[in-house]
C-alpha positions, 0 to 999 in steps of 0.5 A: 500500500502507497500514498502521496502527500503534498503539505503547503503552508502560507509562510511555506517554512515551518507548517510545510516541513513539520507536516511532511516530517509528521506524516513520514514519521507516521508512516514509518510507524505504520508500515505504509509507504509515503511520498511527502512533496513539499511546496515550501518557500523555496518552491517544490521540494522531493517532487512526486513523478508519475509513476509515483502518482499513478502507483498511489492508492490515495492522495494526501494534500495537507494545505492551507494554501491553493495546490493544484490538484489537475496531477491527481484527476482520478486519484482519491484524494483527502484534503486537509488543513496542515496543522491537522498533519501535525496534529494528527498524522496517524489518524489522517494516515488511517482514513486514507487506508480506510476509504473504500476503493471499487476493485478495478484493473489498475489502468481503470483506477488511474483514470476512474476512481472516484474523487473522495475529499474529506474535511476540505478547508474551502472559502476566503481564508484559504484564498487569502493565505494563498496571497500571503504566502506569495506576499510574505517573501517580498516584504522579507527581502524588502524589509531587510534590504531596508535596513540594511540600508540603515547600517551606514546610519539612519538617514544615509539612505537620504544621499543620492548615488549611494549603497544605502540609497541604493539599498533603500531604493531596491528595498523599498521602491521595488521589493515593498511596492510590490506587496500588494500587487502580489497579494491581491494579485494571487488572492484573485488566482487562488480563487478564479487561476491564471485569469485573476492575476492581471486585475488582481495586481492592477487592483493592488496596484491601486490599493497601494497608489490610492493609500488603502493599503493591505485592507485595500489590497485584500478587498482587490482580491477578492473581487478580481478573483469573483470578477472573474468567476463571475464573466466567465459564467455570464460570458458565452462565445462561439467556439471560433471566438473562444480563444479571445476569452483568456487573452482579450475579454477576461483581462480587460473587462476584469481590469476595467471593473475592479479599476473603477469600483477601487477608485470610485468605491473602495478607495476613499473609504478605505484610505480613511480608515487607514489614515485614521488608524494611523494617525491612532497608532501615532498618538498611542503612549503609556497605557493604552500602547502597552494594551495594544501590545497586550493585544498583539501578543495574545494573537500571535500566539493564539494559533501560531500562524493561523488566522489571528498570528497573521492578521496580527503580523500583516497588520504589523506590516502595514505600519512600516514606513521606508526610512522609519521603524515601527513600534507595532511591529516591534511588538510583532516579533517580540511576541512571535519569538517568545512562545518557541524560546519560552517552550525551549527554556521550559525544557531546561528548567522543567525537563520532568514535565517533557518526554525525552523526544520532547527535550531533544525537540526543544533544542531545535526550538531555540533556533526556530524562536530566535529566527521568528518562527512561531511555529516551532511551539506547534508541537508541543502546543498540540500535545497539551493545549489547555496549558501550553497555550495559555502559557504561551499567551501570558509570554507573548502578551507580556513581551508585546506590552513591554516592548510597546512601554519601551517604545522598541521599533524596529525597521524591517518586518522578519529577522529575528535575533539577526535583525538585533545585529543590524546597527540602527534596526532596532530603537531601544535595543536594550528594552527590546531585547529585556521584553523577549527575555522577560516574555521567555522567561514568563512563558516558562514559568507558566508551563512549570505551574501549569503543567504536570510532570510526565508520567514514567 
């Protein structure tokens, strides 16, 4: 018995590797054969063949993003969210080898087995992931090119003709221009394929021009992708004229009206919000900065990586300003470091409250946590949620409040430990590195008062 797996998460980094490496273990465990391809940050890793394909009895696509499925028409096919891989692999592994399959010469089940999804994550979330996966890798590089810039001091950048500027140039006026673009751009993919992508990056283009911002490109997505959905029902062509569609009627009829209803509908409402949310940020101090960062924190660690961390991080984001460093996603990174270095500290201070495997894990979480990978917590979060994740939240909440209080700022929106290294990222290095240290240690006394010793 075989299968193949596909696992593929928005950041395509730590979701998309620890699926894979659950569902191998899992396998390994069980006795069943498994090929895991994953499409990660770095694009399509241990890329399944044809024959792999076609000697599989099931399918396994473990994603929060859009994967095309046009390799597997015929094949069973069971459709996950990727935390559920992590979670629980071999139950997933469990179902594929339960569904019941009609007994056929192998050419019939290649081409005529039937489609079998099960518990399919459908629906704007999935769309909007889509996006952010292909967003994330731009704002990264941009970011840190931005800051960079900033090594040879804070206004350098502002000298015509030189390295920071030129930094500052790449980073900004091309690698952050392009973030809306891409989101929306890929947004509109996700929902209506190739067709969305030209009035999904035009619409970003306009969110980005039209100062909307992410909620502008967001919304650009959105209705590009269900333009599209929309014409291509509407629209009837003799087969002569059909080639015209993909080519000619779909791009400019799209473009024409995500176009207008940006700059006549969305835009204006939408750049007011924003402008007024920004100019609340500007005035947030004392308290009030140290309960937004309080609020910040809880999301990052609510679901570490789901819905909440990455509206919490995109908002976080969206406050960056070229030549400016922002307090907001300060806080960002601050609260996303602390829940894997809390659980990694907790290890070190609690070890008879983990398993050994578990110990051996929390190694590795030092690394994930330094370099801004919530993610590393998962695991352990999924073997004792009623106490690690409130553990976590306490961590990330103070950690966030703190570096809000100490009005920390850093310039560029991943990184990590790294980025402290940067001379000038980060405003307030000593508070900032005082409110991850404070937010680590915090998580782990939590996890050593709530949780209990492992059982021998």
């Amino acid at each position: 018995m075989k299968f193949v797996a596909i696992t593929s998460c928005p950041t395509g980094i730590a979701h998309t590797y620890m699926a894979a490496e659950a569902l191998q273990m899992a396998g390994e465990e069980m006795g069943i054969e498994i090929k895991v391809e994953t499409q990660g940050s770095v694009g399509a890793e241990n890329v399944l063949t044809e024959t792999d394909i076609s000697e599989a009895r099931v399918v396994i696509i473990a994603a929060d993003t859009n994967v095309s499925k046009e390799r597997f028409v015929g094949k069973t096919i069971i459709e996950v969210g990727v935390k559920d891989a992590i979670k629980d692999p071999n139950g997933l592994i469990q179902k594929a080898i339960d569904i019941k399959i009609e007994n056929k010469d192998v050419s019939e089940k290649v081409s005529d087995i039937k489609e079998e999804k099960i518990k399919e994550k459908k629906g704007p979330y999935k769309h909007l992931m889509t996006g952010v996966s292909y967003m994330i890798p731009f704002v990264a590089a941009g970011g840190i090119l931005i800051a960079l810039s900033f090594v040879f001091g804070i206004l350098a950048f502002k000298q015509p003709g030189t390295v920071p500027a030129a930094l500052m140039d790449i980073g900004s006026g091309a690698a952050m221009k392009l973030m809306y673009p891409i989101l929306a751009g890929f947004i509109a993919f996700s929902i209506a394929d190739r067709p969305g992508l030209v009035p999904g990056m035009i619409g970003g283009m306009l969110a980005a021009s039209i100062g909307a911002g992410f909620l502008g490109g967001m919304l650009a997505g959105f209705l590009a992708g269900y333009t599209i959905v929309f014409l291509k029902k509407i629209i009837k062509l003799p087969k002569s004229l059909q080639g015209l569609m993909p080519v000619l009627i779909l791009p400019v009829l799209s473009t024409l009206i995500v176009g207008l209803i940006m700059v006549f509908v969305i835009g204006k409402p939408v750049s007011a919000i924003n402008i007024g949310m920004s100019a609340w940020l500007t005035n947030l101090s004392g308290a009030n900065a140290g309960l937004l960062g309080i609020i910040i924190g809880l999301m990052m660690a609510f679901d570490m990586g789901g819905p909440f961390n990455k509206a919490a991080y995109t908002f976080g984001v969206s406050t960056l300003v070229a030549g400016q460093t922002s307090m907001i996603m300060g806080a960002v990174m601050a609260a996303g470091m602390t829940p894997p270095l809390g659980i990694a500290l907790a290890t070190v201070i609690a070890k008879k409250k983990f398993t050994p495997e578990q110990r051996e894990a929390g190694k590795s979480a030092w690394a994930l946590g330094a370099s801004f990978i919530t993610e590393g917590a998962i695991p352990f979060a999924a073997a004792d949620p009623l106490k690690i994740i409130p553990s976590l939240m306490a961590g990330a909440a103070v950690a966030g409040a703190l570096s809000m209080t100490f009005k920390a700022a850093i310039a560029a929106p991943h990184g990590g430990i790294f980025l402290l290294l940067i001379p000038h990222a980060v405003s307030n290095l000593g508070g900032y590195i005082l409110s991850i240290v404070v937010g680590t240690i915090v998580t782990a006394i939590m996890i050593l008062l709530l949780k209990k010793d492992v059982v021998k």
